[in-house]
PLY file of the C-alpha trace (Angstrom):
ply
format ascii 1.0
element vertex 100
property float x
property float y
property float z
element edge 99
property int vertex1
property int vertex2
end_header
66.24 59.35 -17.01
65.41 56.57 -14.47
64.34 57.77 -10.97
67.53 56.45 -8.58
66.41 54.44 -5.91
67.23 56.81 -2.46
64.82 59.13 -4.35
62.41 56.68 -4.21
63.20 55.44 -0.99
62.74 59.03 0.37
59.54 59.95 -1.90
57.69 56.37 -0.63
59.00 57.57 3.17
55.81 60.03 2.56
55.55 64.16 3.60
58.11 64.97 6.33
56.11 65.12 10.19
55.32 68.64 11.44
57.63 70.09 13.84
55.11 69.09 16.38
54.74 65.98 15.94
58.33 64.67 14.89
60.22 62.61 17.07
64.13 62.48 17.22
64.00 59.30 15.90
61.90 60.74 12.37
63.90 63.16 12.22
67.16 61.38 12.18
65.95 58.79 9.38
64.90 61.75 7.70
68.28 63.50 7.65
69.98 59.82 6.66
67.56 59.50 3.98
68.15 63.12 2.34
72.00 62.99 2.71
72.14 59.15 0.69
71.09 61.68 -2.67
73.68 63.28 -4.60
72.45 66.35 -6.54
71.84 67.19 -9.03
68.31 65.65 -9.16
66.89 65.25 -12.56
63.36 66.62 -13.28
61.27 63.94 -12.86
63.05 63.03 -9.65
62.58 66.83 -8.96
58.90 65.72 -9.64
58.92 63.44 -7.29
60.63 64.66 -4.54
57.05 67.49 -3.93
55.27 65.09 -2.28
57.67 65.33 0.63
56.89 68.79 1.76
55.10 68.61 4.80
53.30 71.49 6.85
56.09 73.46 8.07
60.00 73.32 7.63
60.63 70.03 9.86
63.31 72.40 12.30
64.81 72.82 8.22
64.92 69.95 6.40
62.29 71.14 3.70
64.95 73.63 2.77
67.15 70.45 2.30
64.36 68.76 -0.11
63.93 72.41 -1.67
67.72 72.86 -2.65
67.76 69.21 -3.83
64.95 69.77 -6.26
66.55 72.96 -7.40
69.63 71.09 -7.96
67.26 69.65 -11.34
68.50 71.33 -14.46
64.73 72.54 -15.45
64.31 73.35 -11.89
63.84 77.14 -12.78
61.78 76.90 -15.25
59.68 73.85 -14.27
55.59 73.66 -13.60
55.60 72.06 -10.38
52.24 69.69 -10.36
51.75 67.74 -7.47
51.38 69.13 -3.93
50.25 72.42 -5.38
49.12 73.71 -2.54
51.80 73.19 -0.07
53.21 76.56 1.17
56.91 75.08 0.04
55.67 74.01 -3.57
54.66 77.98 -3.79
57.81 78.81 -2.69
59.70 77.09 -5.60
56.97 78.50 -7.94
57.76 82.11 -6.52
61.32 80.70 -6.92
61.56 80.28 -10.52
62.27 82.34 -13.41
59.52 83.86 -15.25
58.19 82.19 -18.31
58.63 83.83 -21.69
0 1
1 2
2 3
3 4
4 5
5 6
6 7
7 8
8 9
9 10
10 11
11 12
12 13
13 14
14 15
15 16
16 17
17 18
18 19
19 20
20 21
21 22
22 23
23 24
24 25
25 26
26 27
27 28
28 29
29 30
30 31
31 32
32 33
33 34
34 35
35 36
36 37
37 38
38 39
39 40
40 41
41 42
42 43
43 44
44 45
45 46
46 47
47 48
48 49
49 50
50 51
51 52
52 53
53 54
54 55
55 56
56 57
57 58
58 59
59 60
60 61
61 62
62 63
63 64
64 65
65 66
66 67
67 68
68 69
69 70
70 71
71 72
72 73
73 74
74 75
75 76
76 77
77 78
78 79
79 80
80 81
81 82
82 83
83 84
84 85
85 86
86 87
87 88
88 89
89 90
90 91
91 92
92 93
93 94
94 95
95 96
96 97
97 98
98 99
């Protein structure tokens, strides 16, 4: 499945700003950005879509990008590979159902 383009739009906007560093402005294009994408996601736009974690929650809106990814329908079973190491990449790793 091709990757829609307001997922790619939102993946090339980079990782969300911190909470301390995010203006109102950021986080308004932020919030326009992640509403323009209708779930479900497929996987590889689920793929995608880890790069945008940034270091904390963004006052929420990694909670947005984390139901959006697990909108994918391999979502609970998927290997997440990029951004390993990102608290919220873990968190939809703990997330997912246990491999057989």
């Amino acid at each position: 499945m091709a990757i829609r383009r307001e997922v790619e739009i939102l993946s090339e906007a980079g990782p969300l700003p911190s909470e301390d560093e995010a203006t109102p402005e950021e986080l308004e294009e932020w919030e326009r950005l992640l509403k323009q994408i209708v779930e479900p996601l497929s996987d590889d736009e689920a793929q995608l879509l880890l790069a945008t974690f940034g270091p904390d929650g963004c006052f929420g809106l990694a909670w947005f990008v984390l139901h959006l990814i697990e909108s994918a329908p391999g979502a609970l079973t998927a290997v997440y590979v990029d951004n390993v190491d990102n608290e919220w990449v873990k968190l939809l790793e703990d997330r997912r159902s246990p491999q057989s």
